[in-house]
N, C-alpha and C positions, 0 to 999 in steps of 0.2 A: 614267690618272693614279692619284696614291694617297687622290682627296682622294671624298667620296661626300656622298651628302647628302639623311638620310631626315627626313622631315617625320611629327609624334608630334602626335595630339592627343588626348588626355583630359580627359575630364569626373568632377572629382572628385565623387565619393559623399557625400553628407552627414556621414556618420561617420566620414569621412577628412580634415575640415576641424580644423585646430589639432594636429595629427600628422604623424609626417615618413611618409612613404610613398613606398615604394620601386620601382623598377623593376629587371626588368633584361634587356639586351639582347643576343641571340646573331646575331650575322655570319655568314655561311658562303660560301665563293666555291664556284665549279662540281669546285674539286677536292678540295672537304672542308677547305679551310683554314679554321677558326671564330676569330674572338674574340670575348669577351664583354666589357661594361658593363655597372657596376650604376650606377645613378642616383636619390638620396636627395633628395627635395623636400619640403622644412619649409611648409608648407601654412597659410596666414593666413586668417581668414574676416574678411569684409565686415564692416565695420559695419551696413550692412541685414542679412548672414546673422545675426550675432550676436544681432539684435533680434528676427528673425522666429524663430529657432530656440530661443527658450526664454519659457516665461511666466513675465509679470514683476508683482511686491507691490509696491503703493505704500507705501514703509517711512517716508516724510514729504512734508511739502508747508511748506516754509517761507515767510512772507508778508518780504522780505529788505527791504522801502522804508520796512518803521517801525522807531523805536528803543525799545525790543530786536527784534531779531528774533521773530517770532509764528512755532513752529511750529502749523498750522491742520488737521493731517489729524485729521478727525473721528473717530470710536470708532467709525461706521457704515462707514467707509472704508481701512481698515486689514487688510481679507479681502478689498478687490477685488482682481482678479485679470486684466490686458490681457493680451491676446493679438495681436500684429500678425504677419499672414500671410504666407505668401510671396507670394502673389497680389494686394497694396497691401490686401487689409481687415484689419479690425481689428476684434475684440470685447472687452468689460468685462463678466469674470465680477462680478455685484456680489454675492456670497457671501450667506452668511446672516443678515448682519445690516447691506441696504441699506437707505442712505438714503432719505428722504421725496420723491426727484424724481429717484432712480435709474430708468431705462427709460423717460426719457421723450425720449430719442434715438436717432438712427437712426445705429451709426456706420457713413460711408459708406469709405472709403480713408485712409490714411497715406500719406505718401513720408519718404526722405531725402535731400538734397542730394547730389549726386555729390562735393562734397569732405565730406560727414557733419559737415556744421557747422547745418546747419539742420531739419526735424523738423516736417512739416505735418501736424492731422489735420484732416479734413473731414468732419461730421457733420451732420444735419439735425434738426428736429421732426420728433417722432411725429405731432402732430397737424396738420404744417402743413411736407409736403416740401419747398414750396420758401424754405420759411427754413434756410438753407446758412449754418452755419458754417466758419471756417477759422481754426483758433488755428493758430498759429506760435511755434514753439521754435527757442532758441538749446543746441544741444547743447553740454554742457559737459563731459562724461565718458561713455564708451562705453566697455564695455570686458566679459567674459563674467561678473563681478561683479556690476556695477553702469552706471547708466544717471542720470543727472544732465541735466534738461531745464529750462530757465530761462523766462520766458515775461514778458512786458510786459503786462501788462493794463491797459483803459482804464474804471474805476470810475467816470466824470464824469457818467456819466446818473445817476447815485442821488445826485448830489450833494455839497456841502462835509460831511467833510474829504477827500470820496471824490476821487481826480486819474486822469488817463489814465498815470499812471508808476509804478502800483504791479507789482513787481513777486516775481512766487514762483519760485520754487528747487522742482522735485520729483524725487524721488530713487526709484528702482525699481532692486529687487533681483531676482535669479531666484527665481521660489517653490520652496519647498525641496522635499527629494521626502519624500512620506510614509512612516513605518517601515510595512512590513509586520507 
C-alpha cells in the first residue's frame, strides 16, 4: 500500500518551549526514491513550566476584603525573590533587606493543579517540623509576565474586626535580569 506510518517522539529542550521548532523528514524506499517533510510545531509551555522556569518579585500584595483596598507589601518585602523548582520545591530569596520573621520557615514543596486553577505551598517551622502548613491559591493569571495568586485567609484567632474571609490578591513579576 501507499499508506506508512512512523511513530516521532521528542522531548523538547527547555529553550525550545514558546518557539516554533522545526523538523524535517527524509523518506527513501530501497531504490532511491526520497521525499521530504518539514514539520513546524509552535511549542506552548505549562503553566507549571512557566513558573518553575523563571524567578519571580513580589511586586504587591493587596489586602482586596476591606474598603479601600490595602496594598500591604512591606518595604522589607519588595526584594524577595521565590523560586519554585521543577522538582515541586520551592525557595524565598529574602534579599537584603528582610523581614523580622523571614527564615523562620522551612519551605517544603509547591504544586499546581492539573487544570492550573489552584496553587498549594507547603511549608513548616523551623523550630517545630511538624507544624505543617498549607496555604492555598486561587490562580488568577499565569502567563510569562506575571503571576496573580488570590488567597482566603482565616484572621479569627486574633479576633474582632479580624474574620476567616479576608482576602489578598498577590502579584509576582519575573525579576528582571541585571545590566551587566
Amino acid at each position: 500500500g501507499d499508506d506508512y506510518e512512523y511513530i516521532f517522539d521528542y522531548q523538547l529542550q527547555p529553550e525550545e518551549v514558546d518557539k516554533l521548532v522545526g523538523f524535517n523528514f527524509r523518506f527513501e524506499d530501497n531504490q532511491g526514491n526520497a521525499v521530504e517533510k518539514d514539520l513546524t510545531v509552535n511549542t506552548i509551555a505549562s503553566g507549571r513550566q512557566i513558573i518553575f522556569d523563571r524567578r519571580w518579585n513580589l511586586v504587591s500584595k493587596v489586602w482586596t476584603s476591606v474598603t479601600p483596598n490595602v496594598d500591604d507589601l512591606k518595604e522589607c518585602e519588595k526584594d524577595d525573590i521565590y523560586q519554585w523548582k521543577a522538582d515541586s520545591t520551592y525557595t524565598i530569596g529574602f534579599g537584603s533587606s528582610a523581614c523580622t520573621f523571614d527564615g523562620f520557615n522551612v519551605f517544603e514543596e509547591w504544586s499546581l493543579s492539573e487544570d492550573e486553577k489552584t496553587m498549594t505551598l507547603v511549608y513548616s517551622s523551623l523550630f517545630d517540623p511538624s507544624n505543617i502548613t498549607r496555604d492555598v491559591y486561587t490562580v488568577k493569571t499565569l502567563t510569562r509576565d506575571r503571576l496573580v495568586l488570590k488567597q482566603l485567609v482565616d484572621l479569627s484567632d486574633f479576633g474582632p474586626p479580624y474574620t476567616d474571609k479576608k482576602v489578598f490578591i498577590y502579584t509576582f513579576e519575573p525579576q528582571k535580569k541585571k545590566k551587566k
